[in-house]
C-alpha positions, 0 to 999 in steps of 0.5 A: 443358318447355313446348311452344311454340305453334307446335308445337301448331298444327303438331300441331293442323293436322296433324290435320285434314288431309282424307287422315288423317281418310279414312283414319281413318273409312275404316278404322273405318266397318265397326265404326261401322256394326256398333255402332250397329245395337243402339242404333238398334233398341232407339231404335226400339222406345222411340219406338214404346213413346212413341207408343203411350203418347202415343196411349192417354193422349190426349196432344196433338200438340203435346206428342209431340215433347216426350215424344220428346225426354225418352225420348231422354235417359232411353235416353241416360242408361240407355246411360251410367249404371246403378244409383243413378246411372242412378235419380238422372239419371233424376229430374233428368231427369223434373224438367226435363220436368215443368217444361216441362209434361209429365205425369210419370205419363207420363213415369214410364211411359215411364221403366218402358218403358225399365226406369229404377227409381227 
């Protein structure tokens, strides 16, 4: 049997009330904080890797911002993917930034800091 529509936005507005969101992330924000302390860190440490890799190769700085933004999704897809996979995101990926004028030996670079084979 279908459900009628208004049972589903019943349903859906039931959902949104503010007091069983609180309760909701209040009961998870302790696990949330916890959880996200390794991927913070390890960010950190990728974007420290970045600059340092932007700084010995003379990339402009206009560019970092750019470099950044590419190390984020390669350490997004390295959280999601692993194996060929994780090799064949990668180089979507690194073909993407390529074309918006990156240097791909230092985007591979940056790949091999995050431990991505190709």
């Amino acid at each position: 049997m279908v459900e009628q529509a208004t049972n589903r936005i019943n349903k859906y507005s039931a959902k949104l009330d503010s007091d069983v969101i609180r309760s909701r992330v209040e009961a998870l924000k302790d696990s949330m904080a916890q959880n996200i302390q390794h991927p913070v860190k390890r960010l950190v440490e990728i974007e420290e890797r970045i600059n340092m890799i932007c700084g010995k190769n003379g990339v402009s700085s206009i560019l970092k911002p750019s470099y950044m933004a590419a190390g984020r999704e390669l350490y997004r897809l390295v959280r999601i993917h692993q194996g060929a996979t994780l090799a064949n995101e990668a180089i979507i990926a690194l073909t993407k930034w390529v074309q918006r004028g990156l240097n791909p030996l230092f985007l591979m670079e940056i790949m091999s800091a995050l431990k991505i084979e190709k």
